[in-house]
C-alpha positions as CSV (number, residue, x, y, z in Angstrom):
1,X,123.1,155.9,93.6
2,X,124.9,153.2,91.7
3,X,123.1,149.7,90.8
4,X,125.4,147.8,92.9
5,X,123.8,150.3,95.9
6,X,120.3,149.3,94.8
7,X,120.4,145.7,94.6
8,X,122.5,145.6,98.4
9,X,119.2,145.9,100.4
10,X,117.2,143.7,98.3
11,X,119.9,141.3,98.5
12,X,120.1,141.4,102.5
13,X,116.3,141.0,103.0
14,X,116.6,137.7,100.1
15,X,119.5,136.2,102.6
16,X,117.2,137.4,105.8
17,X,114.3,135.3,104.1
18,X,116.4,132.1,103.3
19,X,117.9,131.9,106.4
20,X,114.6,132.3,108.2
21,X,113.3,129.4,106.0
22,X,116.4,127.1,106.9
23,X,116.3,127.5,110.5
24,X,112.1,126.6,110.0
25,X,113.2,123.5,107.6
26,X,115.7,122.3,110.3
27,X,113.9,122.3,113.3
28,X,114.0,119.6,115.4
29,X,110.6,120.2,116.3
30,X,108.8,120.3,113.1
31,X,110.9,117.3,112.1
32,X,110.0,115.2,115.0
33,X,106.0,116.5,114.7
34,X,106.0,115.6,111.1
35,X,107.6,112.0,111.7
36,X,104.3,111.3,114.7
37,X,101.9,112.0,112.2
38,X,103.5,109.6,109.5
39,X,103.4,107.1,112.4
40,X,100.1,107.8,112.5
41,X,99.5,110.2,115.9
42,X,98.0,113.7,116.3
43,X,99.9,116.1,117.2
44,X,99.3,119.9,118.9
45,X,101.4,122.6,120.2
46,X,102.4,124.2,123.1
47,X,103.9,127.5,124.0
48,X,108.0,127.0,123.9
49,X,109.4,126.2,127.1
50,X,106.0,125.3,128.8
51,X,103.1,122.8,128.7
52,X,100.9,125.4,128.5
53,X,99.0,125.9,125.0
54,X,99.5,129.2,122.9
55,X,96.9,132.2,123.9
56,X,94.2,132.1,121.5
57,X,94.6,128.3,120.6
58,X,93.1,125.4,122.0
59,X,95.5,123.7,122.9
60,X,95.4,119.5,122.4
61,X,91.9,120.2,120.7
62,X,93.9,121.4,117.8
63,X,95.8,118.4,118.1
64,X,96.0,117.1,113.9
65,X,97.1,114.6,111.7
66,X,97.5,116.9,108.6
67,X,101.0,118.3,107.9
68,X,99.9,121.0,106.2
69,X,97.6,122.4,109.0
70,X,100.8,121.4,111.6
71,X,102.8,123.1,109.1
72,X,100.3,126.3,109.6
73,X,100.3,126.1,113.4
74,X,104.5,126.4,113.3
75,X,104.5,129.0,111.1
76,X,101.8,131.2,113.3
77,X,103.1,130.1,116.9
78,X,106.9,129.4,116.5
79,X,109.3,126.7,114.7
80,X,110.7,125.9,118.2
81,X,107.4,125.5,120.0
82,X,106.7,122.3,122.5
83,X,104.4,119.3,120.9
84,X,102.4,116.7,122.2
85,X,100.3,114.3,120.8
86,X,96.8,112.1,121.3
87,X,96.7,109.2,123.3
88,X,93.3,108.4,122.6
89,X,92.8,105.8,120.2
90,X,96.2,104.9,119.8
91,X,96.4,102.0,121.5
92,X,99.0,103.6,124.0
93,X,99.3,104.6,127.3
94,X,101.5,106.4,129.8
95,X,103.5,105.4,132.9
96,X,104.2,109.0,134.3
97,X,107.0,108.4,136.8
98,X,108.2,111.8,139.1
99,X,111.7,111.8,140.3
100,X,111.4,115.5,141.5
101,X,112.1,114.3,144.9
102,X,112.8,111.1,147.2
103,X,109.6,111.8,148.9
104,X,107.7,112.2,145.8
105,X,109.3,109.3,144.0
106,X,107.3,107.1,141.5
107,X,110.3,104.8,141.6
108,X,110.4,104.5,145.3
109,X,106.6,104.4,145.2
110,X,106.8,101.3,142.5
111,X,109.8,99.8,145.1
112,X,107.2,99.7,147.9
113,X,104.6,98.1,145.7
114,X,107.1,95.1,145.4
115,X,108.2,96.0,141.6
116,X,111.6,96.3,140.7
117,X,112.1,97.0,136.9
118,X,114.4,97.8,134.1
119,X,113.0,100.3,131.4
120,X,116.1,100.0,129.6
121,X,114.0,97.7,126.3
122,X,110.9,100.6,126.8
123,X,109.4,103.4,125.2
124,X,110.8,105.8,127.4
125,X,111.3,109.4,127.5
126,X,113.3,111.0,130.3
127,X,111.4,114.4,131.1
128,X,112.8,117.6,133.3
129,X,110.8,115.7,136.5
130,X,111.2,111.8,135.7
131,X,110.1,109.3,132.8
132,X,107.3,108.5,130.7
133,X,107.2,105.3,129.6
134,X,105.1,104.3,127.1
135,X,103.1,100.8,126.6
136,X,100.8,99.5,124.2
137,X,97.4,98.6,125.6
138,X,96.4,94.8,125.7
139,X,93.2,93.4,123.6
140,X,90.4,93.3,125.8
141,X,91.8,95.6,128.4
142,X,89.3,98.9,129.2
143,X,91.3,101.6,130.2
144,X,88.3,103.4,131.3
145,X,88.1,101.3,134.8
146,X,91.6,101.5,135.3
147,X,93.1,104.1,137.8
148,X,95.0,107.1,136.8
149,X,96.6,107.8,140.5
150,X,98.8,104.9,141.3
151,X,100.7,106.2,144.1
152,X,102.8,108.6,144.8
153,X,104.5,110.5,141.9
154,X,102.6,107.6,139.4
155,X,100.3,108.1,137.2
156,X,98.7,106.2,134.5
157,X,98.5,109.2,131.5
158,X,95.5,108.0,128.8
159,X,94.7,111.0,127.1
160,X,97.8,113.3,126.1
161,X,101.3,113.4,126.8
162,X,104.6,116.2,125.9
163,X,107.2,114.6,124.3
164,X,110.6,115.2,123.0
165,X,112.3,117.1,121.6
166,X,110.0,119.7,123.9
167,X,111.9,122.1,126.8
168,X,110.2,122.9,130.4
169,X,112.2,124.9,132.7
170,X,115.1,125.0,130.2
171,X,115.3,121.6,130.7
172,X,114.9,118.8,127.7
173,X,112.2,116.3,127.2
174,X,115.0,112.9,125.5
175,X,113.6,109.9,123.6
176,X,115.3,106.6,124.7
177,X,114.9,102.7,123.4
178,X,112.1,102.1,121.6
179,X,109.5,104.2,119.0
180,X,106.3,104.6,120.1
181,X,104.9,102.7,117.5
182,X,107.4,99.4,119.0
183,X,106.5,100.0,122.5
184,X,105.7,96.9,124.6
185,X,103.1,95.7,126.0
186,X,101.5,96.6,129.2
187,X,103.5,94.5,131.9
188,X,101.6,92.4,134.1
189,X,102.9,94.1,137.4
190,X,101.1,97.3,135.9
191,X,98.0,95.9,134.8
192,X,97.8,94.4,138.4
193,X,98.5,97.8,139.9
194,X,96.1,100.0,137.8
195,X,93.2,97.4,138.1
196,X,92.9,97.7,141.4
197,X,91.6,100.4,143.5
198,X,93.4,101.4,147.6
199,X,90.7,101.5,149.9
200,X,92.2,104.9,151.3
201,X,94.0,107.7,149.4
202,X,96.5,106.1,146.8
203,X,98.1,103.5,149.3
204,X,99.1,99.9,147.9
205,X,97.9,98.1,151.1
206,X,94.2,96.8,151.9
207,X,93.7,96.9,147.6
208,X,90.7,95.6,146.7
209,X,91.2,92.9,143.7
210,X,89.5,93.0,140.1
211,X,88.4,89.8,140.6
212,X,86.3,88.6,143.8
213,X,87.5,85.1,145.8
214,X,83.7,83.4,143.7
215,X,84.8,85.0,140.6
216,X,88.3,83.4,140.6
217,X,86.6,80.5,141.7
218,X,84.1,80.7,138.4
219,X,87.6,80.9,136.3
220,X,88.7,77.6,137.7
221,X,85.2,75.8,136.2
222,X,84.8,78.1,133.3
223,X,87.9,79.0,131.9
224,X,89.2,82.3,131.2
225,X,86.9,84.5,129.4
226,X,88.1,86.0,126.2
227,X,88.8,89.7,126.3
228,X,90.2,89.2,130.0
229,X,92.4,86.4,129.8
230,X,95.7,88.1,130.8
231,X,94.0,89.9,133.5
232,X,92.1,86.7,134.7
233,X,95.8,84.7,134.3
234,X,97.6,87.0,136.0
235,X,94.8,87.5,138.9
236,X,93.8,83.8,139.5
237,X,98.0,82.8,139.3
238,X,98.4,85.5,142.1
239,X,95.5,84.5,144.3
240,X,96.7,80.8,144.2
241,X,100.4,81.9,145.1
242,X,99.3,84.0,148.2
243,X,97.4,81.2,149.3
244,X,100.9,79.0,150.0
245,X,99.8,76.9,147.3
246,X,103.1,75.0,145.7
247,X,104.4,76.5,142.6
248,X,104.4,73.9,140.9
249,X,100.5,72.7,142.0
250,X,99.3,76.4,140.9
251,X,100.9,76.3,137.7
252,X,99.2,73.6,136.7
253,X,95.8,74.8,138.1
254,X,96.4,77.8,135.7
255,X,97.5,75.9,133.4
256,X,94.0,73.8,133.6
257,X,91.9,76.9,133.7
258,X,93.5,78.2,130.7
259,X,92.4,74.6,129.0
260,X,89.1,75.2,129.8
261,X,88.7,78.5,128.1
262,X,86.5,78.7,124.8
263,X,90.2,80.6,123.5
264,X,92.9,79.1,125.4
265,X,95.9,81.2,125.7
266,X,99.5,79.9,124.4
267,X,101.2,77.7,126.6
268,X,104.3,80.8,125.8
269,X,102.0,83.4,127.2
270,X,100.9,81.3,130.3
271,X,104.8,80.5,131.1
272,X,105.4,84.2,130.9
273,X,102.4,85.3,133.0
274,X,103.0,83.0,135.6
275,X,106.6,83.6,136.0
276,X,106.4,87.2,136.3
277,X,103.9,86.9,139.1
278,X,105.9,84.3,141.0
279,X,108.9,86.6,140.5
280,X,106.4,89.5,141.9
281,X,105.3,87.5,144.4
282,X,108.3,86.0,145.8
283,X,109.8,89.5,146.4
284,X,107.1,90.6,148.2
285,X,107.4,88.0,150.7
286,X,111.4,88.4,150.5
287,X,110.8,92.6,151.4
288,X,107.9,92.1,153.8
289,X,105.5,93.5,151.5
């Protein structure tokens, strides 16, 4: 056997080993992973193809912030397998809207509530069954009392979440607009809808509001209190404008409660508030809502 025949198989295996290790180094999901934890997530695995974690692993318990350990969990599961990452702590939540059907439509369910919105300057990612879009969590706001069933196909996701470049049922998860880390805040029409609860199945009519008709009242002496003041702003300017009260007489009623508030909001934030509830409000009444 000559040296040249010697060396061939030794060679193969070499070019077998370093094209392994360049289809690991390029992989779209080990790239991606790596660039969550540098924005400071945790990120786990999932079997490829599925939501469903890897037999014998645990799943978003392994979630981690260590690239070596991630680095580990490709190399035993898959360089191609699905991620997710941690909600929790994050500052971050979910708006899971299904567009699997019409009847099952988060969007229709959102149209019925009297929203209509653009995600086009969100967080979003378009998923083989709708969106997620993802906001970042107002100071003062507990997500523990707020709702996780909004309606039909809506959720409100807090504690985990799939994201791109993942594949379910062949189909790709996308990232559009924004990074998670420049995600917007929570809009007001959302906070509104997750802070209160239907008083039958996930229906939108007969809601029961946050903030009781004496506690609103209480905001009107007192002031907003500090860790609730965009949920008291938006509740109290909402109240006043389902009363009939003129626009222009509520405005400056908010604007007096706000003045009476040990931290004031900015007259900026007030404007916004209030303009996005009278926009809210006005196609309600224009839809029959």
């Amino acid at each position: 056997m000559s040296e040249h025949t010697k060396k061939a198989p030794e060679q193969k295996f070499g070019d077998q080993v370093q094209e392994t290790k360049n289809k690991f180094i390029k992989s779209d999901y080990i790239i991606k992973s790596h660039d969550l934890i540098q924005q400071g997530y945790k990120v786990y695995l999932l079997a490829q193809g599925t939501n469903v974690p890897y037999e014998g692993s645990r799943g978003h318990l392994d979630a981690t912030n260590d690239v070596h350990e991630l680095t580990d969990m490709f190399l035993k599961y898959g360089a191609n397998s699905n991620i997710g990452i941690i909600l929790k702590d994050t500052g971050l939540v979910v708006l899971d809207i299904d567009r699997h059907s019409v009847q099952t439509s988060g969007l229709n369910t959102l149209r019925q509530a009297g929203v209509s919105v653009s995600f086009d300057n969100e967080a979003v990612e378009v998923t083989p069954r709708g969106l997620h879009v993802f906001f970042k969590i107002p100071d003062g706001l507990d997500i523990a009392k707020l709702k996780r069933n909004i309606g039909v196909g809506l959720e409100l996701v807090t504690d985990k979440i799939t994201v791109a470049p993942s594949i379910k049922n062949g189909e790709p998860y996308k990232h559009l607009g924004r990074s998670f880390s420049e995600a917007n805040l929570m809009p007001d029409w959302l906070i509104e809808l997750v802070s209160n609860v239907a008083t039958s199945g996930n229906t939108q009519n007969g809601r029961i509001p946050k903030y009781s008709v004496k506690e609103r009242w209480q905001m009107v002496l007192n002031g907003f209190t500090e860790g609730e003041r965009n949920l008291q702003c938006t509740s109290i300017s909402g109240y006043l404008l389902r009363l009939g009260i003129p626009t222009k007489v509520a405005y400056e009623i908010v604007d007096l409660v706000n003045s009476r508030s040990s931290v004031p909001l900015a007259d900026k934030e007030i404007n916004t508030i209030f303009r996005s509830v009278y926009e809210r409000e006005k196609r309600r009444l224009l839809g029959g809502q």
